[in-house]
MMTF fields as JSON, N, C-alpha, C and O atoms, coordinates in Angstrom:
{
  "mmtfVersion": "1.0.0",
  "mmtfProducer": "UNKNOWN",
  "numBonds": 331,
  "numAtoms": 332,
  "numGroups": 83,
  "numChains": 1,
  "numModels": 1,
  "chainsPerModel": [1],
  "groupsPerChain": [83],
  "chainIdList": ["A"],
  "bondAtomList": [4, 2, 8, 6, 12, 10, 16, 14, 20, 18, 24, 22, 28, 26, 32, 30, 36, 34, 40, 38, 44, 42, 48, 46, 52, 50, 56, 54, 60, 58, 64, 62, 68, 66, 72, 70, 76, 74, 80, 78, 84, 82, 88, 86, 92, 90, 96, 94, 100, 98, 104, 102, 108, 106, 112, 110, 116, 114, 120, 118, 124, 122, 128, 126, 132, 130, 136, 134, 140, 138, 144, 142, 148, 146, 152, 150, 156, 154, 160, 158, 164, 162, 168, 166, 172, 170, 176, 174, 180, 178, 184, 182, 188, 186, 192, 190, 196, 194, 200, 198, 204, 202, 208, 206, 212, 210, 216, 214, 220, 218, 224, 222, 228, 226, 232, 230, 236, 234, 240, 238, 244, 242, 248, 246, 252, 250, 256, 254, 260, 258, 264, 262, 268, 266, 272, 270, 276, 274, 280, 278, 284, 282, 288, 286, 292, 290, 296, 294, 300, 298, 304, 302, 308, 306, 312, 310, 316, 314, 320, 318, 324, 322, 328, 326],
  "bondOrderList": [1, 1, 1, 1, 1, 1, 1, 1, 1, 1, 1, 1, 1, 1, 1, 1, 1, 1, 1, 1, 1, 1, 1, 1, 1, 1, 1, 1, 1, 1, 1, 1, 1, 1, 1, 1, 1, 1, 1, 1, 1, 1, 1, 1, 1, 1, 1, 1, 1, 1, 1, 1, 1, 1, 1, 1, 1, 1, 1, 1, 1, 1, 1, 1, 1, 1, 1, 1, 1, 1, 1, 1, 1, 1, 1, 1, 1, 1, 1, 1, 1, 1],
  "groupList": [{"groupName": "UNK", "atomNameList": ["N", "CA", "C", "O"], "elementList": ["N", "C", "C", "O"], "formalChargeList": [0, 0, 0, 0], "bondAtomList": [1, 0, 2, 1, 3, 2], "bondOrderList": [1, 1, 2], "singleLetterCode": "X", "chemCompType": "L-PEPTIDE LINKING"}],
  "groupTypeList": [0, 0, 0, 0, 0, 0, 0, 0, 0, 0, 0, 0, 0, 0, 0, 0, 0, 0, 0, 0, 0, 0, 0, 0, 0, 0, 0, 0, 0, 0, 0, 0, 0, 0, 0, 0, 0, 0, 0, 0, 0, 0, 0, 0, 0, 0, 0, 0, 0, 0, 0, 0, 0, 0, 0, 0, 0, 0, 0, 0, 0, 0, 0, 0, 0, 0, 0, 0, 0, 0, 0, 0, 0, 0, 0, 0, 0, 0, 0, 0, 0, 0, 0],
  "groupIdList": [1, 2, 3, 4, 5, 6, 7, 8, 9, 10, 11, 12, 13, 14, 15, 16, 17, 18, 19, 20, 21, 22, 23, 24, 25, 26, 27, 28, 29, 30, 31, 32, 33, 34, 35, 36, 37, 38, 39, 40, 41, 42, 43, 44, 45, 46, 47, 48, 49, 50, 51, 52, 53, 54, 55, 56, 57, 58, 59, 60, 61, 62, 63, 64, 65, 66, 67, 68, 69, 70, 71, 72, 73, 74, 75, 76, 77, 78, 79, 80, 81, 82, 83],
  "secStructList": [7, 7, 7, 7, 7, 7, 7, 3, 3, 3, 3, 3, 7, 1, 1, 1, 7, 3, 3, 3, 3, 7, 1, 1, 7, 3, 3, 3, 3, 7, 1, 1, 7, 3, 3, 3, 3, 7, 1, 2, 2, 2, 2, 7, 2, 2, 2, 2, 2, 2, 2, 2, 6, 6, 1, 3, 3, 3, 3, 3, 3, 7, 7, 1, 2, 2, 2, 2, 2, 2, 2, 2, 2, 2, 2, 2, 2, 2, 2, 6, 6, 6, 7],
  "xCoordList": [-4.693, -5.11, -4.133, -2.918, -4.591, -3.465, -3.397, -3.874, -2.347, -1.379, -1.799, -1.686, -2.451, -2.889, -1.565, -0.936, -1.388, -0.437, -0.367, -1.359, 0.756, 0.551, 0.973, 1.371, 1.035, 1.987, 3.087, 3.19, 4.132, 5.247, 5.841, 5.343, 6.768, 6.871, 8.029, 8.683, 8.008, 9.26, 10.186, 9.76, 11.188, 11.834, 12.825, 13.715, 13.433, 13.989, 15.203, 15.39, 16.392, 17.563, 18.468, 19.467, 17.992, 18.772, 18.798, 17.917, 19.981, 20.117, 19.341, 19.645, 18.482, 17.479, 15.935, 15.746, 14.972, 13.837, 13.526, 14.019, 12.469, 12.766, 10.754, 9.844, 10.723, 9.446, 8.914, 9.561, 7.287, 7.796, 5.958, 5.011, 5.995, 4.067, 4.164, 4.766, 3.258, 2.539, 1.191, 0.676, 0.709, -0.611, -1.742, -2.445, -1.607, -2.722, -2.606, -3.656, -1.146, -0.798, 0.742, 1.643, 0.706, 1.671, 2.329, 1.658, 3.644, 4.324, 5.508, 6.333, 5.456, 6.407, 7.616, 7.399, 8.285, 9.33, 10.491, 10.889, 10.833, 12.106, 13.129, 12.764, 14.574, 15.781, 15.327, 14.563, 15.394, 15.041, 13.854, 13.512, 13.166, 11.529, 11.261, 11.824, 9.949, 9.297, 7.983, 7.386, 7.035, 5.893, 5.494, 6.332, 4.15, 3.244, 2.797, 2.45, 2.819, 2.511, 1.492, 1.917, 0.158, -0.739, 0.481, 1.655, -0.099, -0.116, 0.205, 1.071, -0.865, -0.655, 0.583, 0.983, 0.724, 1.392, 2.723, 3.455, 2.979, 4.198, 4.335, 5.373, 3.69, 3.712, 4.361, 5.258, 3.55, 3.862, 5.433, 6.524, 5.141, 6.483, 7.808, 9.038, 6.868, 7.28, 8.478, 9.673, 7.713, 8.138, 9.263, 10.281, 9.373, 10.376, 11.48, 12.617, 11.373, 12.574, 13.051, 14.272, 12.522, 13.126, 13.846, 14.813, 13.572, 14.073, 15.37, 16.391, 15.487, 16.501, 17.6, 18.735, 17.369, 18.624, 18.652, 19.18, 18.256, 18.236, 17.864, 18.19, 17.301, 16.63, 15.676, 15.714, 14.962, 14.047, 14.449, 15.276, 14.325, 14.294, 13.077, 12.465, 12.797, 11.907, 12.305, 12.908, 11.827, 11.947, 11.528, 12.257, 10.352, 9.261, 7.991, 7.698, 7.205, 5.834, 5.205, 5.935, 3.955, 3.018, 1.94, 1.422, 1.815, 0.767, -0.277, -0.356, -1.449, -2.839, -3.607, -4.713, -2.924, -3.293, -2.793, -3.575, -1.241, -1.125, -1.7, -1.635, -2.362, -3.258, -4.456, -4.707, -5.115, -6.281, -6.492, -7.432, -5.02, -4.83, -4.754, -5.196, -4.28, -3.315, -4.621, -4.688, -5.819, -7.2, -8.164, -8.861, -8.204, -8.713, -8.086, -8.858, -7.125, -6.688, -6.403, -5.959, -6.831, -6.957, -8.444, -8.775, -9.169, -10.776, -11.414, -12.112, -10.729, -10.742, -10.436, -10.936, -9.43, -8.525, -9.296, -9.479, -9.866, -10.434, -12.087, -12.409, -12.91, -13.866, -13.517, -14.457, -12.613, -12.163, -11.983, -11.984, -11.825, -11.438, -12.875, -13.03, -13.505, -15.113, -16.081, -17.023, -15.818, -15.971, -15.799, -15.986],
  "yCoordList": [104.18, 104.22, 105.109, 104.99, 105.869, 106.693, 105.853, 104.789, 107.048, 105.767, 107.093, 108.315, 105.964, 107.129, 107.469, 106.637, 108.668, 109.162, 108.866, 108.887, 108.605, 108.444, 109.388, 110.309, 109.494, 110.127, 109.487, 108.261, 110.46, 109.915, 109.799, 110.403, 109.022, 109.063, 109.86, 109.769, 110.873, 111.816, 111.49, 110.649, 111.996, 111.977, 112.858, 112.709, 113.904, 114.758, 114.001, 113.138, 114.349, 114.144, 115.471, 115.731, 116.15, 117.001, 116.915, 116.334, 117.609, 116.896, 118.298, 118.777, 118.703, 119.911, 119.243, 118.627, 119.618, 119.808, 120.762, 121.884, 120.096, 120.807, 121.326, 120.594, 122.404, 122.921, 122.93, 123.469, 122.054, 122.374, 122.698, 121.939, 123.892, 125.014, 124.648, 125.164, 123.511, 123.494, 124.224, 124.776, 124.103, 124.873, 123.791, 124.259, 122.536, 122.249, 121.99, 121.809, 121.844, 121.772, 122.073, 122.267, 122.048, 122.096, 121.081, 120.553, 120.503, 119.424, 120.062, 120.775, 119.64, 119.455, 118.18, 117.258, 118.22, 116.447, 117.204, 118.367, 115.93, 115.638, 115.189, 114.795, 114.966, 114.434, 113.308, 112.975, 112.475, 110.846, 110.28, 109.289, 111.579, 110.989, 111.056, 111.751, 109.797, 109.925, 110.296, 110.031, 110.838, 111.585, 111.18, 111.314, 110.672, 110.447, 111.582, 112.41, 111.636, 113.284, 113.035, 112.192, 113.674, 113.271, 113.33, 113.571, 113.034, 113.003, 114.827, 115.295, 115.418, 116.745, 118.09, 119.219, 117.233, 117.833, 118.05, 118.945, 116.73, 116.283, 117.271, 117.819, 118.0, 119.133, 120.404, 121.061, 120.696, 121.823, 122.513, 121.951, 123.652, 124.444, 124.614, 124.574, 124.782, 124.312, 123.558, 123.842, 122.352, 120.741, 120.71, 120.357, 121.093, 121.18, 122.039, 121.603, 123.037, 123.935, 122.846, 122.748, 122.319, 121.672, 120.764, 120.525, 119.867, 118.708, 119.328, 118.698, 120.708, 121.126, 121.393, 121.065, 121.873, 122.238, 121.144, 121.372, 119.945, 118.558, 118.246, 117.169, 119.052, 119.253, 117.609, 116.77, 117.504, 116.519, 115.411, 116.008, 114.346, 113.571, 112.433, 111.873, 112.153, 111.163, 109.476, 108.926, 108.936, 107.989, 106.645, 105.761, 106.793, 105.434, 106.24, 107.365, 105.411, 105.867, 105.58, 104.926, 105.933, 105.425, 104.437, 104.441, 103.705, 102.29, 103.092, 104.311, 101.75, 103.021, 102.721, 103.163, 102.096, 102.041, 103.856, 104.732, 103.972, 105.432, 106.192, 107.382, 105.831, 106.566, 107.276, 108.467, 106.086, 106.518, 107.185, 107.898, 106.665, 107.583, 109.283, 110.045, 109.549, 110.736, 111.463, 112.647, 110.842, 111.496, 111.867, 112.877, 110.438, 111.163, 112.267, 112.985, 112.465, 113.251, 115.01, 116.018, 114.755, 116.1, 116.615, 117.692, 115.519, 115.418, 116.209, 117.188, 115.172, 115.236, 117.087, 117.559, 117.548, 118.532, 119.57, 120.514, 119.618, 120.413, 120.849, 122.036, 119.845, 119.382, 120.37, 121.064, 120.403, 121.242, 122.845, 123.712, 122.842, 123.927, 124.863, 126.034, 124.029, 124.668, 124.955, 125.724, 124.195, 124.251, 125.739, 125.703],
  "zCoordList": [116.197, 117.579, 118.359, 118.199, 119.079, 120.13, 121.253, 121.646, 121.754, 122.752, 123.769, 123.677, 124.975, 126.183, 127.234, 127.888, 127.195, 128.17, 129.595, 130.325, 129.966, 131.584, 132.114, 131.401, 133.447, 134.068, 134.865, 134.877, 135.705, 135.745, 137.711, 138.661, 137.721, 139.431, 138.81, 137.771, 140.127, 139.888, 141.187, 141.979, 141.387, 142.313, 142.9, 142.063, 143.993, 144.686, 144.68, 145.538, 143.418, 143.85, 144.026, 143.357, 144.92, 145.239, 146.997, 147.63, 147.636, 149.002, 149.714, 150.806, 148.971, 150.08, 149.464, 148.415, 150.524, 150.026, 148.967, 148.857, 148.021, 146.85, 146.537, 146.149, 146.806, 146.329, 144.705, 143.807, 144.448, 142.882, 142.761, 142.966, 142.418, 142.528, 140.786, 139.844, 140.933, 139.532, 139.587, 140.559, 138.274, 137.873, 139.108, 140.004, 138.804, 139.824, 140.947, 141.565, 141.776, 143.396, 143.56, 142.743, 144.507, 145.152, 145.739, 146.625, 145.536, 146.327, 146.916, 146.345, 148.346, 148.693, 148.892, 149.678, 148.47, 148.005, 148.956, 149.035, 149.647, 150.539, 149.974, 148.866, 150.153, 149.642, 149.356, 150.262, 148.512, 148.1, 147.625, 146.978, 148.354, 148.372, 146.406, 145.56, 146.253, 145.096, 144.814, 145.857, 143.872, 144.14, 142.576, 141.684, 142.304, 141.223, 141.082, 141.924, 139.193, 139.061, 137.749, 136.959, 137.396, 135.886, 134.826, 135.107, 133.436, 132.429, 131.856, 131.117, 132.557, 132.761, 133.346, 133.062, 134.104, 134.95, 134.828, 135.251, 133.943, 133.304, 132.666, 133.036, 131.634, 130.83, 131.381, 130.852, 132.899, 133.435, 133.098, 133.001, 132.993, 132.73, 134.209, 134.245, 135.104, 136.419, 136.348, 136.259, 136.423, 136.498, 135.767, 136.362, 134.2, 133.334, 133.921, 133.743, 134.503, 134.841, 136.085, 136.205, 136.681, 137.978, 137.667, 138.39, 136.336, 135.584, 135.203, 135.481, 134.482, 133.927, 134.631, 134.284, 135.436, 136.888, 137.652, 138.74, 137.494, 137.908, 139.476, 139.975, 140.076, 141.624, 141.572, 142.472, 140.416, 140.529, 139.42, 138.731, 138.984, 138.054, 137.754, 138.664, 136.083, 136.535, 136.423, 135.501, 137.517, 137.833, 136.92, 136.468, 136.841, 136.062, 135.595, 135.999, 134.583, 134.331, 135.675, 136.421, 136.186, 136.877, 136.216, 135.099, 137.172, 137.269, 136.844, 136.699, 136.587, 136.517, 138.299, 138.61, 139.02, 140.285, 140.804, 141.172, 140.661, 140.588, 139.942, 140.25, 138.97, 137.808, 138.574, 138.752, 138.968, 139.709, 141.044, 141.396, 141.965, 143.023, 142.95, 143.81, 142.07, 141.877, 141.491, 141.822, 140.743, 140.38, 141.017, 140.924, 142.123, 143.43, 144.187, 144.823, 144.22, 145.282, 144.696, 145.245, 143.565, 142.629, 143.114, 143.61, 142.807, 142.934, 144.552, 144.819, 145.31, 146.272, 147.328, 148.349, 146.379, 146.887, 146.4, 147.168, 145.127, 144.023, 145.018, 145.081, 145.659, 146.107, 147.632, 148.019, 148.198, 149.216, 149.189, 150.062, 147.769, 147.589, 147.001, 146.655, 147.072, 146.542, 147.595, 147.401, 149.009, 150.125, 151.102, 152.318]
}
């Protein structure tokens, strides 16, 4: 049986706002602040360089309550953008 991937809460430990342009959005994260990110996203090459120079870290897996938020608001954004 496979084991379904989650995604992850990340978090801005660096003391500037920290810009991070993945393939499917854009976040902007504040000093402290934490941000739910897919399964996907986690992947991003992005994401990894920000991890590496330690600007961002991850925090916890996400819930599947975060699971499902984070899907709408892809959905949602994606749906705007077709508009």
């Amino acid at each position: 049986m496979s084991r379904k991937r989650k995604g992850m809460v990340i978090k801005n430990t660096d003391d500037r706002t920290v810009e991070v342009n993945l393939a499917t959005r854009s976040l902007v994260i504040k000093p402290g602040e934490e941000y739910p990110i897919t399964a996907d996203e986690v992947k991003d090459p992005v994401l990894r360089e920000k991890l590496q120079v330690r600007a961002i870290s991850i925090v916890r897996p996400t819930t599947d309550d975060e699971e499902d938020a984070i899907q709408r608001l892809l959905e949602e954004q994606e749906q705007e953008e077709e508009e």
